[in-house]
C-alpha positions as CSV (number, residue, x, y, z in Angstrom):
1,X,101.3,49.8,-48.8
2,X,101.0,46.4,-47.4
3,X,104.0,44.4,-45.5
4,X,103.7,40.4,-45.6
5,X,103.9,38.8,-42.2
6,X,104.3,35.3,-41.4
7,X,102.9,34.0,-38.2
8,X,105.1,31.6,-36.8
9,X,102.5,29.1,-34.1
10,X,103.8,27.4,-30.9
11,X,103.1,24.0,-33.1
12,X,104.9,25.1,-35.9
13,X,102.0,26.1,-38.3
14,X,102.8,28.8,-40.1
15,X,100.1,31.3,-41.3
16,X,100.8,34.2,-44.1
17,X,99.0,37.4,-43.5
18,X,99.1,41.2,-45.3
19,X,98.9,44.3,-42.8
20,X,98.4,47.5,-44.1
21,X,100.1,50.3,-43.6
22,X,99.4,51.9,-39.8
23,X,97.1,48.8,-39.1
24,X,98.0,46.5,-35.9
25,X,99.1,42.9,-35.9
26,X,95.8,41.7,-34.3
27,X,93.6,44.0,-36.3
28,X,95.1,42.3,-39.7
29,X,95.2,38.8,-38.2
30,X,91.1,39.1,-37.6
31,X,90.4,40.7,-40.9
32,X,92.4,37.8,-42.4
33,X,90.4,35.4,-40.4
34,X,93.3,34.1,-37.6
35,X,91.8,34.7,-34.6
36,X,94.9,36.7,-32.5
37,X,94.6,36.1,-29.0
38,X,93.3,39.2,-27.7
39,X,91.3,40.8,-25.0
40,X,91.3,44.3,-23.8
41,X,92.9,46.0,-27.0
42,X,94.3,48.8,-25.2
43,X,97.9,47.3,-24.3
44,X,97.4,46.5,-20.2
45,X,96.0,42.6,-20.1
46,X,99.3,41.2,-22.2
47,X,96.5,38.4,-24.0
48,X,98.2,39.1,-26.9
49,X,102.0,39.3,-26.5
50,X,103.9,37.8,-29.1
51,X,107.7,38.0,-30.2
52,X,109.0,39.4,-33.4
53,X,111.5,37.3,-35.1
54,X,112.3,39.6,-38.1
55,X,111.3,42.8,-39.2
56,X,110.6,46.4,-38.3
57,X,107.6,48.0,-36.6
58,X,106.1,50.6,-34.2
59,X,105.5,48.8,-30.5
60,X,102.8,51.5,-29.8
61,X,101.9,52.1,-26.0
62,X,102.3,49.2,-24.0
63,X,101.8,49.3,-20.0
64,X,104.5,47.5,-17.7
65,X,102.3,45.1,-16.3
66,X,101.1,43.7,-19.9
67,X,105.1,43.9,-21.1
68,X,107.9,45.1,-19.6
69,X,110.9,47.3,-20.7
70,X,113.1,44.0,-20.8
71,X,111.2,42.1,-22.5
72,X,110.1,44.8,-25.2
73,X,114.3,44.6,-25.7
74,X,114.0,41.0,-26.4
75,X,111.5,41.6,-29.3
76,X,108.4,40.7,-27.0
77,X,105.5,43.3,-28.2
78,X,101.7,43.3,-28.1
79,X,99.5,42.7,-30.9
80,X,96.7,45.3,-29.9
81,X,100.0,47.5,-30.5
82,X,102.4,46.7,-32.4
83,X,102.3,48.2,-36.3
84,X,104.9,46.4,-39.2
85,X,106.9,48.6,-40.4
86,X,108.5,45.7,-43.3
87,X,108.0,42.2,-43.8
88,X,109.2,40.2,-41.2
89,X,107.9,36.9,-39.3
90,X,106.5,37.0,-35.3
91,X,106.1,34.2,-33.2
92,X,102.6,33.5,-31.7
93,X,103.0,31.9,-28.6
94,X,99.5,29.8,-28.9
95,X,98.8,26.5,-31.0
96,X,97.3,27.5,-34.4
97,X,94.4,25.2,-34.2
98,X,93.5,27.8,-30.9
99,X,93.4,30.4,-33.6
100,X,92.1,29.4,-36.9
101,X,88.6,29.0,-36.1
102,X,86.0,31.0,-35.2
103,X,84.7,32.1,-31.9
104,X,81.7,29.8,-31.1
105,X,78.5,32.3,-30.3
106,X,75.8,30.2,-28.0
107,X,73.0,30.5,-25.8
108,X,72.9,29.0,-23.0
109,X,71.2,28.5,-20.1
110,X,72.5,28.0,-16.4
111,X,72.1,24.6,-15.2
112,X,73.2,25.0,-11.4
113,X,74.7,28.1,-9.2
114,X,76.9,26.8,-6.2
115,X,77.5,28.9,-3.6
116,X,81.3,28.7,-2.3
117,X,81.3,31.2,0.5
118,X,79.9,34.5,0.4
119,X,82.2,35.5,-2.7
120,X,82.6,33.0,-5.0
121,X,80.1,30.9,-7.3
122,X,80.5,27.8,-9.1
123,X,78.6,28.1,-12.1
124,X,77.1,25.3,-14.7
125,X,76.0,26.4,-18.1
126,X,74.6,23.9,-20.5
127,X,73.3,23.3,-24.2
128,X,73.4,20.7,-26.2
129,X,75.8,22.6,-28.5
130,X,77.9,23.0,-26.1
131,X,79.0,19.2,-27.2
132,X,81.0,20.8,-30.2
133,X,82.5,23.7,-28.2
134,X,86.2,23.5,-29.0
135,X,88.8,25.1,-26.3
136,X,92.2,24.3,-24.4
137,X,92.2,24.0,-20.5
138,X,93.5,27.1,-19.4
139,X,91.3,28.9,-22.1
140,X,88.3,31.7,-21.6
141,X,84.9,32.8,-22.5
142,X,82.8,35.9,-22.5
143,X,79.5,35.6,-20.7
144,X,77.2,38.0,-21.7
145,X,74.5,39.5,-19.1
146,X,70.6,38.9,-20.7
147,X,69.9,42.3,-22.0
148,X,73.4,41.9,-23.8
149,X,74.3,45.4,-22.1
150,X,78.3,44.5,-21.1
151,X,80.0,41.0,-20.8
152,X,83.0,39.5,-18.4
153,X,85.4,37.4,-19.2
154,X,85.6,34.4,-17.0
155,X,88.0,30.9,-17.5
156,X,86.7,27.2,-18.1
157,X,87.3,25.7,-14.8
158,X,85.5,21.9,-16.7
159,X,86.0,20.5,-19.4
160,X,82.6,20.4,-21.8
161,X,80.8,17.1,-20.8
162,X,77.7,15.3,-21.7
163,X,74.7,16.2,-22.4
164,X,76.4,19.6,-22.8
165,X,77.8,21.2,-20.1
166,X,80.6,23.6,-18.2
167,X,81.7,25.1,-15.4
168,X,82.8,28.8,-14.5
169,X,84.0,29.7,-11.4
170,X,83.0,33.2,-10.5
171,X,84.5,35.8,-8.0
172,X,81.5,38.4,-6.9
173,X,82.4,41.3,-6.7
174,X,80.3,44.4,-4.4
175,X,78.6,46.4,-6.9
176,X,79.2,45.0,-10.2
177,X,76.7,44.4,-12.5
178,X,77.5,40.9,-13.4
179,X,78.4,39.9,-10.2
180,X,74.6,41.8,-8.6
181,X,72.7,39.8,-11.1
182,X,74.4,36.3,-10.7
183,X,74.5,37.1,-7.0
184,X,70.4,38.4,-6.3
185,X,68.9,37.5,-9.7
186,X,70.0,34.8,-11.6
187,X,68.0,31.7,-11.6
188,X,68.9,28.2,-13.0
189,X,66.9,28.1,-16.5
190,X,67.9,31.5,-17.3
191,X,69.4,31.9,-21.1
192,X,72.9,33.4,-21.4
193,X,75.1,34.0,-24.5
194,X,78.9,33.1,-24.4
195,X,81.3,33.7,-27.4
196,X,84.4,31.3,-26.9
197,X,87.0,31.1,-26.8
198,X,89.4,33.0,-26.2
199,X,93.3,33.9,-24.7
200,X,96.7,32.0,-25.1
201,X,96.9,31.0,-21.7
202,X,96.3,27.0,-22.0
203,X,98.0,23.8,-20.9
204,X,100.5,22.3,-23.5
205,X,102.1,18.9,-23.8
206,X,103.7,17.7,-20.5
207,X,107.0,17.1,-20.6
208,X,108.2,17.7,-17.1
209,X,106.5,18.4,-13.6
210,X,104.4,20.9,-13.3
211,X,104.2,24.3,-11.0
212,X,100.6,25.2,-10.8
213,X,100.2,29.0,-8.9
214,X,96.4,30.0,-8.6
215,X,95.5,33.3,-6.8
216,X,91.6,32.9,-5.9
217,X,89.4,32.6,-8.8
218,X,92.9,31.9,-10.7
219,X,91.8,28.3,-9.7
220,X,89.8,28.2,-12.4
221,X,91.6,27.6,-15.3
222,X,93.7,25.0,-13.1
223,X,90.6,22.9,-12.8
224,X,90.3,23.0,-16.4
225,X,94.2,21.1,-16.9
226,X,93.6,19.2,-13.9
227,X,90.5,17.5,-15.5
228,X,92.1,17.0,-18.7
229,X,95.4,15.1,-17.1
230,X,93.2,12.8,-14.8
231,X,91.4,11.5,-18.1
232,X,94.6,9.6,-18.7
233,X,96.4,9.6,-15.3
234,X,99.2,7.0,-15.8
235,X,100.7,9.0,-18.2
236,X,100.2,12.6,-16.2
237,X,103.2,14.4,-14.6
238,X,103.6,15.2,-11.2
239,X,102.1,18.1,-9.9
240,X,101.7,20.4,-7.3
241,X,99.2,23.3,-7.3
242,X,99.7,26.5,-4.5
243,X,96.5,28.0,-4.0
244,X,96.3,31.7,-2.6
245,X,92.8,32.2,-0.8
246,X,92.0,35.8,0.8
247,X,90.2,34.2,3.9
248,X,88.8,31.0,5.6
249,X,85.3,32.3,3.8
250,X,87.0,31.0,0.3
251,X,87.8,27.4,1.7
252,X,84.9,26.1,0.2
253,X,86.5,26.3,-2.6
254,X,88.6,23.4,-2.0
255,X,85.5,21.2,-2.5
256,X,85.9,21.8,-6.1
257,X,89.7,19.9,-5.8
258,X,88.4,16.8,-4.0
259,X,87.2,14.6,-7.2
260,X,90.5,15.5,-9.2
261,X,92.3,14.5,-5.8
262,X,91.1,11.0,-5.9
263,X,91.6,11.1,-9.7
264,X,94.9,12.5,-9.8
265,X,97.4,10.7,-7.5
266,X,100.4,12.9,-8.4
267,X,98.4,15.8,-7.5
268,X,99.8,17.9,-4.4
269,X,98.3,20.7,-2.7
270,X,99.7,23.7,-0.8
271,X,97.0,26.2,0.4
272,X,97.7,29.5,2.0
273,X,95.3,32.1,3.7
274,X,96.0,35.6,3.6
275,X,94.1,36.6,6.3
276,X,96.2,36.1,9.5
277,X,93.4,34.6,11.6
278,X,93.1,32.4,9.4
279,X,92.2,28.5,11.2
280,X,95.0,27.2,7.7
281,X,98.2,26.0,8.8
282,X,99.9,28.5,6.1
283,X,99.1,31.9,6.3
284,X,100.2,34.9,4.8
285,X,100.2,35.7,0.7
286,X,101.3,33.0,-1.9
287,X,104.4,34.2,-2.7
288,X,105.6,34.2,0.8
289,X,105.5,30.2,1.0
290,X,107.4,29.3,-2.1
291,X,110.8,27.5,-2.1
292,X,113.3,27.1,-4.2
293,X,112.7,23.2,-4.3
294,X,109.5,23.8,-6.3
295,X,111.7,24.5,-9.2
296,X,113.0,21.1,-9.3
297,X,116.4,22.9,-10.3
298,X,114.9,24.1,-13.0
299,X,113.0,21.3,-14.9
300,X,109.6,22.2,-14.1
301,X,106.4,24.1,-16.1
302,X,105.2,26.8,-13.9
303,X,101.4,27.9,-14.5
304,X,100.0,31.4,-13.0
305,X,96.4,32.6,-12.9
306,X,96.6,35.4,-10.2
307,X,96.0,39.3,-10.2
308,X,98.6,41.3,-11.3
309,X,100.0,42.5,-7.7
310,X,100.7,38.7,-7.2
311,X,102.4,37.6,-10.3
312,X,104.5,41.2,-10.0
313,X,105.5,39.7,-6.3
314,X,106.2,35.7,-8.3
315,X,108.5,38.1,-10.8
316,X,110.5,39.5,-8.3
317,X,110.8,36.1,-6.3
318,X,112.1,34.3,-9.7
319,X,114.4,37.3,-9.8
320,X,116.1,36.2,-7.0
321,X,115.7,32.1,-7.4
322,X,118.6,30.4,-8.4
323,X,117.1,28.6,-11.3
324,X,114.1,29.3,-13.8
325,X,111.7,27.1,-15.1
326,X,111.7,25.6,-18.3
327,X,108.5,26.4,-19.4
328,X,106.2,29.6,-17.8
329,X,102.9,30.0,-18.5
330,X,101.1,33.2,-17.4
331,X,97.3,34.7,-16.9
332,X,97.3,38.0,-15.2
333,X,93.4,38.8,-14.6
334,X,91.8,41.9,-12.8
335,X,87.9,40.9,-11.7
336,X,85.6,41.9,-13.9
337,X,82.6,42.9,-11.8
């Protein structure tokens, strides 16, 4: 038995798909060849939430930080999940042209490794292929380790330029094997393969000012929508970016902000250092600094890249706010290592 679904895209394409009985959402979308925004498959990263419009089906096992118990009541279920139980229609909250392509698959080769502190690496890969990679700020890869033995999933923290390149920027993490080989063996030359891209976290049109939130690493994708709005600056929103950093050994980091800085005159920055001997003006966690202004009573686009114990602490802050943003946009990560 097979139950027609129509997938309903954030642009308002429309794609028709048939799931078969006991089959998932995501697992019929890739058969079909729409590439569902998904990532771990096993209901925790929330990559692939989408929210069912019409029709009946199973929401499978779903952990509270990838959906929670009010928004499962809304209709809000995961693809890795979810099973149609009828025909129906779900909303895909992702531009089609993000899915209806195939991953890219590329070797690469590292073109530079920058050192930011003892724990995070800026890292360039390059081909001349690269040229036709197609992805939205915000968007992910998976970064394969030479002997193709396990991948990590990192964000696009540039946009591809010429003759071919992109930057990652990597957390490293004590004892993981990605993180050991970038950290004591990698060399610029080596060959990498990336598959790309991926996720539904992205930047879409600007309509109003924009909230950027970026635990660590989270700056990453950040860079990404940064870059793209300085290509065409008179036209860009206001912005202000909050950046979360664990210590003064992750200020380096802030080098990476400087160009887009100069580039991007409505660009404001708030940074905040966890460690409380910290030299920073703002210590203490992210969360703790936000005001209610930021909001902009409402008529702002708020972007999050953080772990989850931060965006759990943003959610119960917006709990208590006295208006919500128009538009929220969020990437929970936990390091790969």
């Amino acid at each position: 038995m097979e139950h027609q679904i129509g997938l309903r895209f954030e642009d308002g394409a429309t794609r028709f798909i048939q799931v078969r009985s006991g089959e998932t959402l995501a697992d019929a979308s890739i058969r079909q060849g729409v590439r569902f925004p998904v990532d771990c498959r096993e209901g925790a990263c929330g990559t692939c939430r989408c929210q069912v419009e019409s029709g009946s089906y199973d929401p499978g096992d779903c952990a509270e930080d990838a959906l929670s118990a009010a928004d499962a009541r809304l209709g809000w279920a995961l693809g890795c999940q979810m099973r149609p139980r009828s025909s129906g229609v779900v909303h895909v909250p992702i531009d089609a042209s993000a899915c209806l392509h195939k991953p890219l698959e590329q070797a690469v080769q590292i073109g530079a490794l920058r050192r930011l502190g003892p724990r995070m690496v800026s890292l360039t890969l390059e081909h001349p292929d690269l040229m036709a990679l197609r992805f939205l700020p915000g968007q992910y890869l998976r970064l394969w380790l030479p002997d193709g033995s396990a991948s990590r999933a990192y964000s696009f923290s540039s946009l591809v330029r010429a003759p071919g390149q992109v930057d990652l920027l990597v957390r490293l993490l004590p004892d993981g094997r990605m993180s050991q080989w970038l950290n004591d063996t990698a060399q610029v030359g080596d060959t990498l393969k990336l598959t790309a891209p991926y996720g539904g976290f992205y930047l879409r049109p600007a309509q109003r000012p924009l909230l950027m939130l970026a635990g660590g690493t989270g700056l990453g994708p950040m860079l990404a929508m940064l870059e793209l709005l300085a290509q065409a600056p008179d036209k860009a929103p206001p912005c202000h970016l909050v950046l979360g950093l664990a210590d003064d050994q992750d200020l380096p980091v802030l080098d990476l902000l400087s160009p887009l800085k100069e580039r991007l005159p409505q660009l404001t920055l708030t940074v905040c250092v966890s460690d409380p001997q910290s030299t920073q003006g703002l210590r203490g966690h992210l969360v703790a600094h936000l005001q209610p202004a930021m909001l902009n009573q409402g008529d702002v686009d708020l972007y999050v890249c953080g772990p989850p114990p931060m965006v759990q602490a943003l959610n119960d802050w917006l709990a208590a706010a006295p208006c919500q943003p128009a538009g929220f946009h969020i990437e929970r990560f936990t390091p790969g290592a």
